[in-house]
C-alpha positions as CSV (number, residue, x, y, z in Angstrom):
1,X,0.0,0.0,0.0
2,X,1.5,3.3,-1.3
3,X,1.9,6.7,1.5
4,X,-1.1,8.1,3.0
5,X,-1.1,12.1,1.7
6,X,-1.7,14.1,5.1
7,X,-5.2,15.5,3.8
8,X,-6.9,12.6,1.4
9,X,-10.0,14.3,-0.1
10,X,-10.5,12.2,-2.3
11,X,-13.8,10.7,-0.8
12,X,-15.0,14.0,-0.1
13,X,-14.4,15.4,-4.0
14,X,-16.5,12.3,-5.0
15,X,-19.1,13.3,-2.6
16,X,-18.5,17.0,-3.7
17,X,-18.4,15.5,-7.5
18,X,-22.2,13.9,-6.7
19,X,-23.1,17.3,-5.0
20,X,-22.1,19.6,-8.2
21,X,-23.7,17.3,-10.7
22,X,-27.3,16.7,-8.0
23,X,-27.2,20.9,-8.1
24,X,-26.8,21.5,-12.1
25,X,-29.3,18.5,-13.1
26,X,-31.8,20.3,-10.6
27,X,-30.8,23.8,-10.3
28,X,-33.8,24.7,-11.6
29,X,-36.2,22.6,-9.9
30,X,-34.2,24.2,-6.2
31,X,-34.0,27.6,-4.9
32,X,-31.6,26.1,-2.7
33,X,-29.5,24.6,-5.1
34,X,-27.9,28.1,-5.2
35,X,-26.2,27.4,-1.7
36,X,-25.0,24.9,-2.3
37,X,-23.4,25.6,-5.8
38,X,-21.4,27.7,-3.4
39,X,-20.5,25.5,-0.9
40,X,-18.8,22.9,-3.8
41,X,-17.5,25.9,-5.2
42,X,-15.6,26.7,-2.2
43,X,-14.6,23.5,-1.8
44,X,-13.3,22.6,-5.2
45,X,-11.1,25.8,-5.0
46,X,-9.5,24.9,-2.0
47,X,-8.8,21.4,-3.3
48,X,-7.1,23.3,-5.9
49,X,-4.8,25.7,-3.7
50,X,-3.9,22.4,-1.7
51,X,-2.8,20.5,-4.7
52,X,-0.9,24.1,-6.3
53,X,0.8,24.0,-3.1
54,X,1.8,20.5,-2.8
55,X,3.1,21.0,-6.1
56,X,4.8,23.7,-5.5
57,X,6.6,22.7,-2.2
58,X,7.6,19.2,-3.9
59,X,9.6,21.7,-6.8
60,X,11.3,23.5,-4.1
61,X,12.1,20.4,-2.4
62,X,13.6,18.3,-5.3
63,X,15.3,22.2,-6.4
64,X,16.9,22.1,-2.7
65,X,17.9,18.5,-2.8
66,X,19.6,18.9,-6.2
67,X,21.3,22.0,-5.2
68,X,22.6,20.3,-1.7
69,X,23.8,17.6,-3.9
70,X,25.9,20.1,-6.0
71,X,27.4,21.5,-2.9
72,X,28.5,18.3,-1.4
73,X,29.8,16.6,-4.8
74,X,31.7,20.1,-5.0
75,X,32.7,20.1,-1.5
76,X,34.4,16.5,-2.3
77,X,36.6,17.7,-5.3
């Protein structure tokens, strides 16, 4: 069994998922469905930010590691 990411959303995205296509197929039929259009709005975005920063800390982590590795290969010579 592969790591366990610190924040695994992916159950909630599917229930989120459900929840975006429940509110378009009867967005008409719900006053309500307004609210919660928001509310999976909200959520997708900060499913987004999570994964941009992920992403972006894993860059600066493998740009770190190659430039310690640099350092000590040069610190060898």
């Amino acid at each position: 069994m592969g790591p366990q990411l610190l924040l695994d959303t992916s159950h909630l995205m599917k229930h989120v998922d459900a929840l975006d296509e429940a509110v378009r197929t009867h967005a008409n039929a719900q006053p309500a469905a307004r609210h919660e259009r928001i509310v999976v709005d909200f959520v997708q975005r900060q499913c987004a930010e999570i994964i941009n920063l992920g992403v972006a800390l894993g860059c600066a982590a493998f740009c770190m590691g190659i430039v310690l590795g640099v350092y000590l290969l040069l610190e060898r010579l």
